[in-house]
C-alpha positions in Angstrom: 156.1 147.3 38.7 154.6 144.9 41.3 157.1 145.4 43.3 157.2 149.1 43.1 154.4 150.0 45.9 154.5 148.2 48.9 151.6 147.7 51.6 152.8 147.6 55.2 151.3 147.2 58.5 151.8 149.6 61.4 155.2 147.7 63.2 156.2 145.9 60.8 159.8 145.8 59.9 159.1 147.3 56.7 157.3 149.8 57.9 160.0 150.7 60.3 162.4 150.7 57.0 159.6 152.8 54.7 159.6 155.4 57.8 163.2 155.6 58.0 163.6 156.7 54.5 161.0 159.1 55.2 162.5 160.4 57.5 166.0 160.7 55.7 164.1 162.4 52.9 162.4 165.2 54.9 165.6 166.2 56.4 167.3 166.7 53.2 170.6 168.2 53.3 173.7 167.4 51.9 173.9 165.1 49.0 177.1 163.3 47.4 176.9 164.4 43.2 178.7 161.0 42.8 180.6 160.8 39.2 178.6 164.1 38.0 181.0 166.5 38.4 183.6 164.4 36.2 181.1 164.2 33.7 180.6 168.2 33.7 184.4 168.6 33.8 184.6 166.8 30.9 182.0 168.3 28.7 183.5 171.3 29.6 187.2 170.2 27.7 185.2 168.9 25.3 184.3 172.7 24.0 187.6 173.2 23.5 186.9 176.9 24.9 190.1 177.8 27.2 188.6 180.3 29.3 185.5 178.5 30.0 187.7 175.3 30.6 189.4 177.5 32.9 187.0 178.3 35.0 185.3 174.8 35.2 189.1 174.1 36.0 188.9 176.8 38.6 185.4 175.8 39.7 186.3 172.2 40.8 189.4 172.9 41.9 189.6 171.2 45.6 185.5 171.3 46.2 184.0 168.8 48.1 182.0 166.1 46.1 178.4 167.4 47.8 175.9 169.4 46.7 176.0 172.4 49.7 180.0 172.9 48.6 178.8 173.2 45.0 176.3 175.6 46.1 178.5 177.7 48.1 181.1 178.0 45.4 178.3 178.8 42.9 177.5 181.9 45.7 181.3 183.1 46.0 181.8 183.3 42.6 178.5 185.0 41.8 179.6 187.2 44.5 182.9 188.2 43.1 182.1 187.8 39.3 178.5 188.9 39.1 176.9 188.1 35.2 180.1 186.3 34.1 180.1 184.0 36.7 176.2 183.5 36.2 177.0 182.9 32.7 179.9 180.6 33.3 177.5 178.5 35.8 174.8 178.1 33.5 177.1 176.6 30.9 178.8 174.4 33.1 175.6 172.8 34.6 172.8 173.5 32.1 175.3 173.1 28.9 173.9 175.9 27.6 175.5 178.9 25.8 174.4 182.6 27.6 176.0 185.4 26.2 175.4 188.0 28.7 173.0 189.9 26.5 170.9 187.3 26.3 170.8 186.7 30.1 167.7 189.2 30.5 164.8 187.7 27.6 163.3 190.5 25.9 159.5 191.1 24.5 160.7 190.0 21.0 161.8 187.1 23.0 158.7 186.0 24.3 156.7 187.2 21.4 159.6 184.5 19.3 159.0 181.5 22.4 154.9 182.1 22.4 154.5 181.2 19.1 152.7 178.2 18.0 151.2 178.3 21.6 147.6 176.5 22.5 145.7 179.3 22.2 142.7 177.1 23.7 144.8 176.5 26.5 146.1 179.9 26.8 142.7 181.2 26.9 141.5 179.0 29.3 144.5 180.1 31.4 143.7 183.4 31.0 139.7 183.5 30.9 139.0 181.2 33.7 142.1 180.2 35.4 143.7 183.1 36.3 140.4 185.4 37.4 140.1 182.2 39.6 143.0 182.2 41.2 142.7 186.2 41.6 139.4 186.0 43.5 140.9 183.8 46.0 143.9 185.7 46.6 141.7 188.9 46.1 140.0 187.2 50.2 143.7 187.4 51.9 144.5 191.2 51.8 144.7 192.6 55.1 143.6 196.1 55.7 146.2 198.6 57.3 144.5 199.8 60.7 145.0 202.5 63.6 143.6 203.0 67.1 143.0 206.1 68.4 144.7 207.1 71.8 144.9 210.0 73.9 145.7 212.2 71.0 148.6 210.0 69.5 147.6 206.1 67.7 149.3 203.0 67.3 148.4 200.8 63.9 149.8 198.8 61.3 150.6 199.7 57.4 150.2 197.4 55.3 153.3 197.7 52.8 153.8 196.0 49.5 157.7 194.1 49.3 159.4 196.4 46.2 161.3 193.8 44.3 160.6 190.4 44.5 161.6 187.1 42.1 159.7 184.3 41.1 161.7 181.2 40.3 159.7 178.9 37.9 161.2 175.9 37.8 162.5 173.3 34.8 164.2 170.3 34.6 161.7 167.1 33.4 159.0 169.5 33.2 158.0 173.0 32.8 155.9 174.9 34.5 153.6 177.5 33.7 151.0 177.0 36.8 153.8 177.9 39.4 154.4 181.5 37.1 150.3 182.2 37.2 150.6 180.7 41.3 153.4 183.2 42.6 152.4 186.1 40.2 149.0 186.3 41.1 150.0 186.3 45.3 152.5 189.1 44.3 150.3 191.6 42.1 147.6 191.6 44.7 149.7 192.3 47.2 151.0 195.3 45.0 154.5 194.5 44.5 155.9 197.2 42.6 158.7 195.1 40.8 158.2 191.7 39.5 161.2 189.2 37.4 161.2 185.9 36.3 164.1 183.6 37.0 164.1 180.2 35.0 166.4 178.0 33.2 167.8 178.5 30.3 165.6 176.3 28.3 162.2 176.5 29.5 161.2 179.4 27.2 162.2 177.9 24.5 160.3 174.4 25.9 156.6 176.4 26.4 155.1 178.6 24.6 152.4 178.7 27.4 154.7 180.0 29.9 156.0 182.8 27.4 152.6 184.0 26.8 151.4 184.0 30.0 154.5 186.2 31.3 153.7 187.9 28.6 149.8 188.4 29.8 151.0 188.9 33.3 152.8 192.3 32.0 155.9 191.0 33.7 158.6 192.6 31.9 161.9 191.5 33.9 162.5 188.0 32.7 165.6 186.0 33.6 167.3 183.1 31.8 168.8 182.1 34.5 168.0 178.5 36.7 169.5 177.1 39.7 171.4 178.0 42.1 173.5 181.1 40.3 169.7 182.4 39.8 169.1 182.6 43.9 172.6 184.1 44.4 172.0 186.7 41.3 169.0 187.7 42.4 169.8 187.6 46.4 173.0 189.5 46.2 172.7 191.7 42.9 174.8 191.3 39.2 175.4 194.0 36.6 172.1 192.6 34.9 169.9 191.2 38.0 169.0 193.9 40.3 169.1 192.6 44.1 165.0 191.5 45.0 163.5 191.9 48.7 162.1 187.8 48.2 162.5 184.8 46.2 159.4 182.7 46.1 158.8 179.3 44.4 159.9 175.5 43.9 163.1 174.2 42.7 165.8 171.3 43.0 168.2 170.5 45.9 170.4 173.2 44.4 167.5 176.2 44.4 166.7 174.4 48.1 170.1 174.8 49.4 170.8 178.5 47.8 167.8 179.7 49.5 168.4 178.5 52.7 172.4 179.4 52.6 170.9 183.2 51.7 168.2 183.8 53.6 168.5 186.3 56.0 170.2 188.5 53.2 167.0 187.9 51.2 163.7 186.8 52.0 162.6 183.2 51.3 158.8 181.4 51.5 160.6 178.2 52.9 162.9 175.5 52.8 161.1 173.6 50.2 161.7 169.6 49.5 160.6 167.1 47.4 156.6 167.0 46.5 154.0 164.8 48.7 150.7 163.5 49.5 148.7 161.8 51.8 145.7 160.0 50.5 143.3 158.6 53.6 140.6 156.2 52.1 138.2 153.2 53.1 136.1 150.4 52.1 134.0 152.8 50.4 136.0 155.0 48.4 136.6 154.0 44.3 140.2 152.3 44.3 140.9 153.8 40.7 140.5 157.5 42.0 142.8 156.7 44.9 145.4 154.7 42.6 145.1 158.1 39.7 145.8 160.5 42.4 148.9 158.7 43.9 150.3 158.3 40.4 149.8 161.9 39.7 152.1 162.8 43.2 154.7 160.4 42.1 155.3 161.6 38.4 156.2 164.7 39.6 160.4 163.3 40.3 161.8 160.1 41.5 161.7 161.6 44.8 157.9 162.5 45.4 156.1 160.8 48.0 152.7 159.0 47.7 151.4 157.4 50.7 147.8 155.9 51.2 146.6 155.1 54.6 143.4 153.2 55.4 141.8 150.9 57.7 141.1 148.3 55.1 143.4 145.5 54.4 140.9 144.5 51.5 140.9 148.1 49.9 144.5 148.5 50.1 144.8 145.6 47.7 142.5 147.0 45.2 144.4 150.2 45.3 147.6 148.3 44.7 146.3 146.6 41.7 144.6 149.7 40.7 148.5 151.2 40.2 149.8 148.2 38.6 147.2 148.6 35.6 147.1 152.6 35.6 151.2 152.7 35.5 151.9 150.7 32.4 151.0 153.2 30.2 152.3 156.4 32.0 154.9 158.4 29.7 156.8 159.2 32.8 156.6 155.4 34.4 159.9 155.3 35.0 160.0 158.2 37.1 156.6 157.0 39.1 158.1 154.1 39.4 161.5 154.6 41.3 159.2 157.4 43.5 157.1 154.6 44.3 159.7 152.4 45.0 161.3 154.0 47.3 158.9 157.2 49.0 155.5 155.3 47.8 153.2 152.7 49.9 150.1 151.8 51.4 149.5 151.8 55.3 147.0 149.5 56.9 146.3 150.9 60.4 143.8 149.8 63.0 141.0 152.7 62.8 140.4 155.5 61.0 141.4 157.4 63.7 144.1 156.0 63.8 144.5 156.7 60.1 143.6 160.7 60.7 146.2 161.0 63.7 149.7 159.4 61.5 148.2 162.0 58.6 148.9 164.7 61.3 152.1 163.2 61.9 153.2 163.3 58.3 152.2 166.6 58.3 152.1 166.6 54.1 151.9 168.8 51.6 148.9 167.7 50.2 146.5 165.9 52.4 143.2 164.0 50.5 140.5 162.8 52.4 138.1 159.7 50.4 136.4 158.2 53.2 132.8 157.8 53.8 132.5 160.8 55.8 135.3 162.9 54.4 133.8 166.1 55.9 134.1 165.2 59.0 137.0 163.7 59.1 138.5 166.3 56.9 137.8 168.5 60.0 140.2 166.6 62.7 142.9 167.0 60.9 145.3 169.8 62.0 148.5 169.2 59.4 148.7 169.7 56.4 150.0 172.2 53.5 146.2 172.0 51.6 143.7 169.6 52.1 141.2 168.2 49.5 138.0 167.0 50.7 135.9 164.2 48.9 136.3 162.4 45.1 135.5 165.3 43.5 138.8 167.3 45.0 142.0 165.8 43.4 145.1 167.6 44.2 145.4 168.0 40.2 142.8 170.8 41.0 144.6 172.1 43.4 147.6 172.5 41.8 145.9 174.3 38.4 142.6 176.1 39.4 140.9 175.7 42.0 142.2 179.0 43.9 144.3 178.3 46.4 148.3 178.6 45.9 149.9 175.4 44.7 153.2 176.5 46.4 152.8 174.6 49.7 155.0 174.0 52.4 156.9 170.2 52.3 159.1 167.5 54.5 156.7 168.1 57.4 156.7 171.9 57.6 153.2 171.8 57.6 152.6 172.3 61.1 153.8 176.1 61.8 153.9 177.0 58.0 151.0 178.1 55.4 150.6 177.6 51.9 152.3 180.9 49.7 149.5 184.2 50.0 149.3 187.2 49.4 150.5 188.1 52.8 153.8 186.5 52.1 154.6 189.6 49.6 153.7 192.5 52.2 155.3 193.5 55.6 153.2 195.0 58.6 154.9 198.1 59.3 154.3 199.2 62.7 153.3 203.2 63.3 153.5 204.9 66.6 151.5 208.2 66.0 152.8 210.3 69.6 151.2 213.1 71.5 151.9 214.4 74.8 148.6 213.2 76.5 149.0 210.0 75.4 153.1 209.5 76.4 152.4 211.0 79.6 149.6 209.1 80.7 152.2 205.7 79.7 155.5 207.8 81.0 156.2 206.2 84.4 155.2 202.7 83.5 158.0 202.9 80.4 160.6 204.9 82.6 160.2 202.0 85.5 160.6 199.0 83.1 163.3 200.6 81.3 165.5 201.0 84.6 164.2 197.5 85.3 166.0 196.6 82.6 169.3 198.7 83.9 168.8 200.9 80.3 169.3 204.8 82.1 169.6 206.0 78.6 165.9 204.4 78.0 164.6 205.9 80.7 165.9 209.6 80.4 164.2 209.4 76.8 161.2 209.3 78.2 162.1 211.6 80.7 163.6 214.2 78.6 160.2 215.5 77.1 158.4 216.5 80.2 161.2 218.6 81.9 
């Protein structure tokens, strides 16, 4: 593990390296799947089911070696095929066996996967937790407005999306937080129609999540992961009805179906792999900053964790700090290859120096353990959430605190917000007419409209005072 986090200094060749890979990661992409599709292919002849081998046979036959042509084929046959092709994918890349009734989980279903859950836990979830998260959101409604004019008003409605999907991911973890995170922003923005999409196997993997859908009264629930769950849900099948939104995290695959279908379906962003940035100094507690670098880096093997001081001493403590808290982490390996490769310590010359690269980075989560963490806390401009002081740890963020834990990645930080309740309601606009008030604005519209060499525009206006 010693050689698993690095420290580097601001120029150095390393450095230069570290920020090129960076870099590389934040603009994501394309990948190569390498030998996994052989190993799919073969699984699949190894069920000895003809039409399934057919259409694995079907599936690969002449695609690209990348990720975005997998994800484009998953999309065209979704398109033409609807459940059988969502069915088809999710035995071909999950391995497991959907029979189209089971696609959509029922209330026995959840009742069967919440069994033998924590009920401690649950109720914590549901006691405290969730009336948490709830008061927060509860702060980010937005009225609908008007102002009078003339007779006539102009304004804004408010308006709830319809139909919207929340993708909880799966994978090397499940993840009930993200279902409680996106639910919440969605019921109190009023969204009339709420499903679940996730993998095949996470209801079976947690009982919490199966009782807390439960709690949540969501009733649409989807066993259904990747990328055939974006194209199902963004395009329509015989058992998915078409949504307005998909909202929350997911692998490459979920990353690159969103992005390939937005504008037929609304997205809350491009998201990539998980990060933070963790600014600290001579004074802060090297074990706290050590813990909550360990914490970003279990998440995959491509999480980032980056401290930045302006303490070469400090950033040696920290370093041994991981060594020791690492060895005994069930998901070392995972920490460790994130480390290795999207994990360091910077040593710059000031800490304003130190505040100024964190705006660079723009990360998704953004921790500030310096002496004077307030106000430093205050000069920074980018980042996705930011935690102010010991007693803030992103862990908090991500469970309870209040704010949503679905934040925006790779540097999108500075022009895009954390998920809200804003991002599940459109501003309609509403032009209220009268005469008074279109003829007191008549000849300034008719002018720019023939400005604009639009005669048809003009006479519009025209028409209703002759």
């Amino acid at each position: 593990m010693s050689e698993s986090l690095k420290l580097f200094e601001i120029g150095s060749e390393e450095f230069e390296a570290f920020q090129s890979r960076l870099a590389s990661r934040n603009e994501g992409g394309d990948i190569s799947l390498g030998g996994k599709p052989t190993e799919l292919m073969q699984r699949a002849r190894d069920t000895g089911d003809t039409e399934f081998i057919q259409f694995a046979e079907a599936f690969y036959e002449g695609l690209p070696n990348s990720a975005l042509a997998t994800v484009e084929r998953v999309i065209e046959r979704v398109r033409e095929q609807g459940d059988e092709a969502v069915r088809q994918c999710a035995r071909l890349f999950d391995g497991e066996e959907l029979p189209t009734n089971r696609i959509q989980a029922n209330k026995l279903d959840l009742m069967k996967g919440a069994d033998g859950v924590d009920e401690a836990l649950l109720k914590h979830c549901t006691d405290e937790i969730l009336p948490r998260l709830r008061k927060f959101h509860e702060k980010q409604k937005l009225e609908s407005w008007q102002i009078d004019d003339n007779g006539g008003s102009v304004g804004v409605r408010m308006q709830p999306l319809r139909r919207v999907a929340l993708y909880v991911p799966g994978g090397t973890a499940t993840y009930p937080s993200t279902l409680m995170m996106t639910a919440v922003a969605a019921q109190t923005a009023g969204v009339e129609e709420i499903c679940v999409l996730t993998p095949p196997e996470n209801l079976e993997k947690s009982p919490l999540l199966c009782a807390l859908i439960d709690h949540l009264g969501i009733e649409e629930v989807f066993r259904v992961g990747g990328a055939q769950a974006v194209a199902a849900a963004a395009i329509g099948t015989e058992k998915i009805a078409r949504v307005d939104k998909i909202v929350g995290p997911g692998n490459i695959f979920v990353a690159i179906a969103k992005q390939l279908l937005s504008g037929r379906v609304g997205i809350d962003g491009f998201a990539g792999p998980s990060e933070i940035v963790v600014l600290f100094d001579d004074s802060t507690d090297p074990a706290i900053v050590a813990a909550d670098m360990l914490a970003q880096a279990e998440h995959d093997v491509h999480a980032a964790a980056i401290g930045i001081t302006d303490s070469a001493e400090a950033a040696e403590k920290v370093k041994a700090e991981v060594e020791k808290q690492v060895a005994d982490l069930p998901r070392k390996e995972i920490v460790e290859a994130s480390l290795a490769h999207y994990g360091g310590i910077l040593t710059v010359p000031s800490k304003g120096f130190a505040i100024r690269f964190a705006d660079s980075i723009a990360p998704e989560h953004c921790e500030v353990l310096t002496s004077d963490a307030e106000n430093d806390a205050k000069q920074l401009r980018n980042a996705g959430a930011i935690f102010v002081g010991p007693y803030a740890p992103e862990a908090f963020g991500d469970y309870n605190a209040g704010p949503n834990h679905v934040l925006p990645t790779a540097g999108s930080a500075r022009w895009a917000s954390a998920l809200g309740v804003n991002d599940f309601v459109r501003q309609v606009s509403i032009i209220r007419g009268s005469k008074e008030l279109l003829e007191a604005n008549k000849d300034a519209a008719v002018k720019l409209a023939r400005s604009e060499e639009l005669e048809a525009h003009a006479r519009s206006v025209e028409q209703r005072f002759k």
